[in-house]
N, C-alpha and C positions, 0 to 999 in steps of 0.2 A: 488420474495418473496411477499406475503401479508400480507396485516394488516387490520385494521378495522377503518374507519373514518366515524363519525357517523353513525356508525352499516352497511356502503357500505365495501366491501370488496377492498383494495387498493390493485393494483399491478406493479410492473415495471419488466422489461426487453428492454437488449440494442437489438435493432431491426437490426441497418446496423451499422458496425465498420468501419468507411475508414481510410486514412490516415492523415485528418485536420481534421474530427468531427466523431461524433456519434449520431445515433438516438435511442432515448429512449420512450418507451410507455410508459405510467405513466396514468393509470385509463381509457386506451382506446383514448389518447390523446399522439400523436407522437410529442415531443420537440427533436428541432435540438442543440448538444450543441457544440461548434466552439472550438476549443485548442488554437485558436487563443486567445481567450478569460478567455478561463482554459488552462495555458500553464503546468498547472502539473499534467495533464491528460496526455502528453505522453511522462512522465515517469514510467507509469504504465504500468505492463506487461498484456497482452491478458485477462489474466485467471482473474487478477483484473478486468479491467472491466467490464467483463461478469459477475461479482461476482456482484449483483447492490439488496441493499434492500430499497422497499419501507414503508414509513412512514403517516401518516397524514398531515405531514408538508413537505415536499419534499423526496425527493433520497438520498440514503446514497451506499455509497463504505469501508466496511468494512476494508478491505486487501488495500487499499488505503488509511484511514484513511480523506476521504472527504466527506462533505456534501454540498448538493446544495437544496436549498426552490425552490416550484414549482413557489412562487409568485416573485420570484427573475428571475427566464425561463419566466417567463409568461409578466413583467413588468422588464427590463431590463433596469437599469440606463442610461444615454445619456453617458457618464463617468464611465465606469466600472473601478473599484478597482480591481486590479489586486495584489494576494498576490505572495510576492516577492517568484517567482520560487527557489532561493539560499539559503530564509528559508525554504523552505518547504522539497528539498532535505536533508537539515543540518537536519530537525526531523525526516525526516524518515531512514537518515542514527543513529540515533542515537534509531531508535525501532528496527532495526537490527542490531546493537552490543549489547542493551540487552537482544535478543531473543538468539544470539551467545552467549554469556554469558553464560544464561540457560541453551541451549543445550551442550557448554563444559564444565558446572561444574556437569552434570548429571555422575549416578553414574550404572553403569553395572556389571554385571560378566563380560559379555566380555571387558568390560574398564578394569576390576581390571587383568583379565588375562593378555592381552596385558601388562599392567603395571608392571606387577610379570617377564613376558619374557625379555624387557627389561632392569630390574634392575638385571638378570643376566647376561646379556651382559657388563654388568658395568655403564647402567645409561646412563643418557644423557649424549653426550660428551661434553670435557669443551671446553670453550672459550679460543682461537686463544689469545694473546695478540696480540695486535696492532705493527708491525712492522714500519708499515711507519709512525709513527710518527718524525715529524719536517720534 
């Protein structure tokens, strides 16, 4: 993707995908970035990755919901801050049950048919009481 930083045309793409890092161009400039180091990079499927927009200010992963500054690749703390992988899964499972959401409360002919054949059938069937109780 490009953009424009001071009137230069900016651009990224991931160059080599292995299985601990990535190489990314970013304005004609190849950074190595480690999973070791971004361990919530691989939880991201292929097609995220590849998906990579550049910025003025660093790289962004839309469909990933990550950003990374160039000056952050470029000047790497001694001590990297590493964001807890368990929060980061927790928020993106939580943008994919509202996208689920979305997409099950959406509204079709063919949802409303489906719904019409069923409710001649008699409906969703009911619930089982619980037998094995105690």
């Amino acid at each position: 993707m490009n953009a424009l930083k001071n009137g230069m045309e900016v651009s990224a793409k991931v160059v080599e995908l292995a299985r601990d890092f990535m190489m990314v161009d970013y304005c004609g400039k190849v950074y190595r970035i480690d999973f070791d180091r971004y361990p919530y990079f691989r939880s991201c499927f292929v097609s995220e990755l590849y998906n990579i927009k550049a910025s003025a200010v660093g790289l962004h992963w839309p469909e990933a919901d990550i950003d990374l500054e160039i000056e952050y690749l470029e000047n790497p703390p001694e001590k990297p801050d590493k964001v807890s992988l368990d929060w980061w899964k927790a928020q993106r499972r939580r943008i994919l049950s509202r996208l689920g959401a979305v997409g099950g409360s959406s509204r079709s002919a063919r949802k409303t048919f489906a719904s019409r054949l069923n409710g001649m059938k008699g409906g969703r069937p009911k619930k089982k009481p619980d037998t094995m109780l105690a």
